[in-house]
C-alpha positions in Angstrom: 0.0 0.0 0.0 2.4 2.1 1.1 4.9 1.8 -2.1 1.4 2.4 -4.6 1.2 5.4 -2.7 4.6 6.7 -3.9 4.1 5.4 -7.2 1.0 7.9 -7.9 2.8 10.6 -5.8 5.8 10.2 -8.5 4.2 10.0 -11.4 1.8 13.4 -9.9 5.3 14.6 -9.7 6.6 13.8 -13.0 3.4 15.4 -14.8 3.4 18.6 -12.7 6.4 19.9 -14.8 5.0 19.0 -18.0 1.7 20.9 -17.5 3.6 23.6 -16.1 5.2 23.8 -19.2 2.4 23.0 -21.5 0.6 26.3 -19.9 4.2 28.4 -20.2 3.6 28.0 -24.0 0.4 28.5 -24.0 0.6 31.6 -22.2 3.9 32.4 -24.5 1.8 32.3 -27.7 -0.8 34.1 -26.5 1.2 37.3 -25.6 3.6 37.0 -28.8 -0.2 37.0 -31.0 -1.4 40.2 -29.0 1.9 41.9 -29.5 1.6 41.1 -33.1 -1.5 42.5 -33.0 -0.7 45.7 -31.2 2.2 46.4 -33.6 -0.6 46.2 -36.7 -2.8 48.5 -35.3 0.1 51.3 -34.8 1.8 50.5 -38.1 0.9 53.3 -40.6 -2.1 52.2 -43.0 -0.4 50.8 -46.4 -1.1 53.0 -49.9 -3.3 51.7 -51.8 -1.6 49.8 -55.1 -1.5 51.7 -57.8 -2.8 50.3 -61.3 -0.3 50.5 -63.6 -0.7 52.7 -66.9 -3.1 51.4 -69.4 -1.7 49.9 -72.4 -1.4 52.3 -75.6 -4.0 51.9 -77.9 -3.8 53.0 -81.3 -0.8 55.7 -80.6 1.8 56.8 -83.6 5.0 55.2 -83.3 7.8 57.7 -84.8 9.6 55.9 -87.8 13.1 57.2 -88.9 11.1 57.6 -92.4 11.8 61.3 -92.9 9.0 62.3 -95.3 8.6 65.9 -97.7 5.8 68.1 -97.5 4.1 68.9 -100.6 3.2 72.2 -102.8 0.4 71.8 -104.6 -4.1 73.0 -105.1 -6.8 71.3 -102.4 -10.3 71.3 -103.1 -12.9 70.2 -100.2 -16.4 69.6 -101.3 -19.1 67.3 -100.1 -21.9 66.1 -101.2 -24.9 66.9 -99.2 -28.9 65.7 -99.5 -32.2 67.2 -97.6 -35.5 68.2 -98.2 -36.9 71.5 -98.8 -39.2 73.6 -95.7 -41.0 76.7 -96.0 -39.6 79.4 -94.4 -40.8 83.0 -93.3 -44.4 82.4 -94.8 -47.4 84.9 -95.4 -50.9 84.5 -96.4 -52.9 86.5 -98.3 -56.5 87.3 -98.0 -59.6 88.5 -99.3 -59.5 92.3 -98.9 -63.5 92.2 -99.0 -66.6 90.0 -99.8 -66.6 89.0 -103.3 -66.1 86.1 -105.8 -62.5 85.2 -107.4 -62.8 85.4 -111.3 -59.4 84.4 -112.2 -56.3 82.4 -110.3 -53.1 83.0 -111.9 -50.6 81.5 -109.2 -50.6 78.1 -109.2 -49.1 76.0 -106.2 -45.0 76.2 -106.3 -45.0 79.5 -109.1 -42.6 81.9 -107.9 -44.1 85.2 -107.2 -42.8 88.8 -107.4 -43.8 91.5 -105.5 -47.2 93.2 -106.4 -47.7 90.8 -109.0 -51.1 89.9 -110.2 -51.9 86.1 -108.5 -55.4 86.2 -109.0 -58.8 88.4 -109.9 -61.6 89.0 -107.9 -64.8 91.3 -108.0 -67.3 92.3 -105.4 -70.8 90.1 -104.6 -72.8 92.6 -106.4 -70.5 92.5 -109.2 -70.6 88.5 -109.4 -74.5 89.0 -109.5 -74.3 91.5 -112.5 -72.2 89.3 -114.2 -73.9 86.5 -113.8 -77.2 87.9 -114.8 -75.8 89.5 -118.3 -75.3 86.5 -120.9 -72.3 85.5 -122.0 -71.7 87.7 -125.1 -72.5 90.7 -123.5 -70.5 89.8 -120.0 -67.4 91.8 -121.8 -69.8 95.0 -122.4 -71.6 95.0 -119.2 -68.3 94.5 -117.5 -66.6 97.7 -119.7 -70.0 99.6 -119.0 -69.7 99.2 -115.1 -65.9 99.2 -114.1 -66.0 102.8 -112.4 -68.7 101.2 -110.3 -67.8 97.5 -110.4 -64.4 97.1 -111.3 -62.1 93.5 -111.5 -59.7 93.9 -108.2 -55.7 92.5 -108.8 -54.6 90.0 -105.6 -51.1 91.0 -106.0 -48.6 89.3 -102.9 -46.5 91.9 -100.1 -43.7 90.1 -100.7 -41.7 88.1 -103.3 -41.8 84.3 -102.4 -42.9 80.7 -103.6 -45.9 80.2 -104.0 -46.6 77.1 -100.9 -50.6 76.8 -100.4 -53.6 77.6 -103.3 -57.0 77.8 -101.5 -59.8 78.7 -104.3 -60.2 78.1 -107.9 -62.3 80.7 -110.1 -65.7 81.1 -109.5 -64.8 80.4 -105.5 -67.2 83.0 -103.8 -64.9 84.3 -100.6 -65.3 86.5 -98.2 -63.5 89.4 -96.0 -60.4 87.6 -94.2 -60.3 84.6 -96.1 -57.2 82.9 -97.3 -56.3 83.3 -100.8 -52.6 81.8 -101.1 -49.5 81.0 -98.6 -46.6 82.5 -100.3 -42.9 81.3 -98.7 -40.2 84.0 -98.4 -37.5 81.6 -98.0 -36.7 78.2 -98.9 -34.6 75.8 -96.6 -33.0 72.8 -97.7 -32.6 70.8 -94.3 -30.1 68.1 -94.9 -26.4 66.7 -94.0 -23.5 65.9 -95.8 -23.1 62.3 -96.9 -19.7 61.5 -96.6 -17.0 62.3 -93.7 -15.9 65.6 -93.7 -12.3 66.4 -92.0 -12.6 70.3 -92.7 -14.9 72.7 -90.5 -17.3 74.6 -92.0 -18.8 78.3 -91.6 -21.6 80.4 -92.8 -22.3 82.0 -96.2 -20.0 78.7 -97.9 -21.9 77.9 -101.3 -23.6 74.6 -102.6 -25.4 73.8 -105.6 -28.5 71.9 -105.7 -30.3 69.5 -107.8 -33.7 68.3 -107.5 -33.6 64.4 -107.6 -37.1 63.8 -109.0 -36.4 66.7 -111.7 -31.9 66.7 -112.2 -32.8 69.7 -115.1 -33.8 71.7 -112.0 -30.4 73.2 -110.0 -30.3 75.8 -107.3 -27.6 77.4 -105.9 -28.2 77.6 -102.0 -25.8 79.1 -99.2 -25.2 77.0 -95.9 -26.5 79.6 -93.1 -26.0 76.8 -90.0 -24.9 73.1 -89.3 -24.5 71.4 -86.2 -22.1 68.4 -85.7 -24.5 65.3 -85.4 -24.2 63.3 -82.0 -21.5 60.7 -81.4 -20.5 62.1 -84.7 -17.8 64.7 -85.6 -17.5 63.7 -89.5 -21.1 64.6 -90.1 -23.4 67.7 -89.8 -27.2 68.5 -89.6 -27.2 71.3 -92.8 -29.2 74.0 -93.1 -28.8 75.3 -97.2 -30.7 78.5 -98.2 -32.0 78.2 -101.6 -30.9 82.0 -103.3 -32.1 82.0 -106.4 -36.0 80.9 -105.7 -38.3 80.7 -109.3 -40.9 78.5 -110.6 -40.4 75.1 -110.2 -38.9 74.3 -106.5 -41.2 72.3 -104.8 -41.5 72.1 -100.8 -40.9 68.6 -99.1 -39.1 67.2 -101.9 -35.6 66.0 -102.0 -32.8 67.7 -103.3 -29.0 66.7 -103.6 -25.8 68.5 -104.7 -22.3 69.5 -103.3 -21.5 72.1 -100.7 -18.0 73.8 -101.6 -16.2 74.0 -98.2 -13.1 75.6 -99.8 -9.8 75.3 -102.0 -6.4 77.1 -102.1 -3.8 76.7 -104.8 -0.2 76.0 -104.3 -0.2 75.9 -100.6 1.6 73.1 -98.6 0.5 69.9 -97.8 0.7 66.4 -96.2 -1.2 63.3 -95.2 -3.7 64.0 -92.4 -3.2 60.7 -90.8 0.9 62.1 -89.5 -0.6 64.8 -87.5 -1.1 63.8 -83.9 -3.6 66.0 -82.0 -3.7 66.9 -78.4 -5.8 69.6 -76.3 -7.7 70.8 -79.9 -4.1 71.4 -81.2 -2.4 69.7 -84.1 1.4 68.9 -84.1 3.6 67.7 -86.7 7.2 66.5 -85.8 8.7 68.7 -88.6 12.5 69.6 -90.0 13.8 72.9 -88.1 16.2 75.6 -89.2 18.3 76.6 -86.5 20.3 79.6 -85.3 22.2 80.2 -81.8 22.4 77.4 -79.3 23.3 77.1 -75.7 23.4 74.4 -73.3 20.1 74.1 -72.3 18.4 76.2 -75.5 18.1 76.2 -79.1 17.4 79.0 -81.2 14.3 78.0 -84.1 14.7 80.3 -87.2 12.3 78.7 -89.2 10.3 75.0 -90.1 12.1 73.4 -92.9 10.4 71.2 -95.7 10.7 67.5 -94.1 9.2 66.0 -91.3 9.3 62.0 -89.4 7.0 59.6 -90.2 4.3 58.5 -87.9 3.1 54.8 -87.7 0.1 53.8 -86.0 -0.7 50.9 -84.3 -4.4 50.4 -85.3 -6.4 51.9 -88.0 -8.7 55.1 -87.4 -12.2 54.0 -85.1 -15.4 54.1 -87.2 -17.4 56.5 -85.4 -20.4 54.4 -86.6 -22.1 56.8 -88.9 -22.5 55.9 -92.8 -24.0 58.0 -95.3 -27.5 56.3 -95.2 -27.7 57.9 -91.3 -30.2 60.4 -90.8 
């Protein structure tokens, strides 16, 4: 009994050490994890990792190619289609109670100024008329015409003739609408194929009607506006200048608007101009004069530039001529 006693006594002996140092560690890792965690917190916060730059896309690479630039004539012109609006209309009415005799505007007849578009006469002069027979309709009418005389419908303005409302024999009264008559024509249209060059009031186009080709006008651009998502193509608007007889409203016209030419001037390819900030730059040829260690003196551009070479071919902006 006495010997099983010791026993347990040294084996409680042997495994007091070994817990001891079970909980040492124990306690050991837990204080080395809280310092590690202390030191985290008062570290400074790390930057943020920056992307790095985006891959070129479609930039100019410069070639040791040294190109010339060229003297010789440009021409810029575009072809451009719309449709014809009224503009700046008037209408003209019955200046009294009466009966029209005789229309001689018809619908599209370019007018002039206080000339004759119809013929009318007054109710009581309709009734003598009608109650003198026809032979002696050109007597009576002669007999009475310091009392009943034939009144000229003549327009305020010249114009195109838009709108006809009556037709001889038409009985009308005070205020009624005779005729619309147009002051201006509009062609409302865009240009057809991409246009590099910007334009500006007043330029001049000529105009065919595509129904009629025997019928040109020659119109003057008075405003565009770059179509959206779009910089190669423009909403026109085309005054038609020399208005007569046969230009119809809503119809469509097509023709070439002359943006502008100079002779002998110099000239190279558009695709070796980079542009930046609305500028364009050209990596030309330089004449110089003094030079120091940090500057150069330019004199003057020379007549050769370096190639550029670019990666991809210009982006479609998605517009085709068939775009309206």
């Amino acid at each position: 009994m006495k010997r099983k006693l010791l026993s347990t006594a040294a084996i409680l002996c042997l495994l007091a050490p070994a817990a001891a140092g079970q909980a040492a560690s124990a306690k050991k890792q837990v204080g080395a994890k809280a310092a590690k965690q202390r030191a985290a917190a008062s570290a400074p916060a790390a930057a943020p990792r920056k992307a790095g730059p985006a891959p070129a896309v479609g930039l100019p690479l410069i070639t040791p190619t040294e190109l010339e630039i060229r003297i010789g004539d440009i021409d810029v012109r575009t072809p451009v289609d719309g449709l014809t609006t009224a503009q700046e209309t008037f209408d003209v009415f019955s200046p009294f109670d009466g009966r029209i005799e005789e229309v001689r505007s018809e619908q599209f007849n370019f007018v002039a100024a206080q000339e004759i578009m119809a013929r009318m006469v007054s109710t009581e002069m309709a009734a003598l008329l009608d109650s003198t027979p026809d032979e002696g309709r050109a007597q009576a009418a002669k007999r009475w015409k310091d009392v009943y005389k034939f009144y000229d419908i003549m327009p305020a303005a010249q114009g195109v003739v838009t709108n006809v409302y009556v037709k001889p024999k038409t009985r009308v009264y005070k205020g009624d609408r005779l005729f619309t008559v147009a002051k201006r024509v509009i062609v409302v249209g865009r240009n057809t194929e991409r246009l590099y060059s910007p334009l500006s009031p007043d330029l001049p186009a000529e105009l065919v009607n595509v129904r009629s080709p025997d019928l040109k006008f020659k119109a003057r651009l008075i405003n565009h506006i770059p179509l959206r998502d779009s910089p190669y193509f423009n909403r026109l608007w085309l005054e038609v200048l020399d208005l007569r007889s046969g230009i119809r409203i809503g119809q469509q016209f097509t023709g070439e608007l002359s943006v502008g030419k100079n002779s002998a001037t110099r000239l190279v390819p558009r695709r070796q101009l980079v542009e930046s900030g609305g500028r364009k730059y050209l990596l030309m040829e330089v004449d110089t004069g003094l030079c120091t260690e940090e500057e150069t003196e330019i004199l003057k551009p020379g007549m050769h530039f370096l190639g550029l070479k670019f990666s991809q071919k210009e982006q479609d902006d998605g517009k085709d001529g068939q775009t309206r």
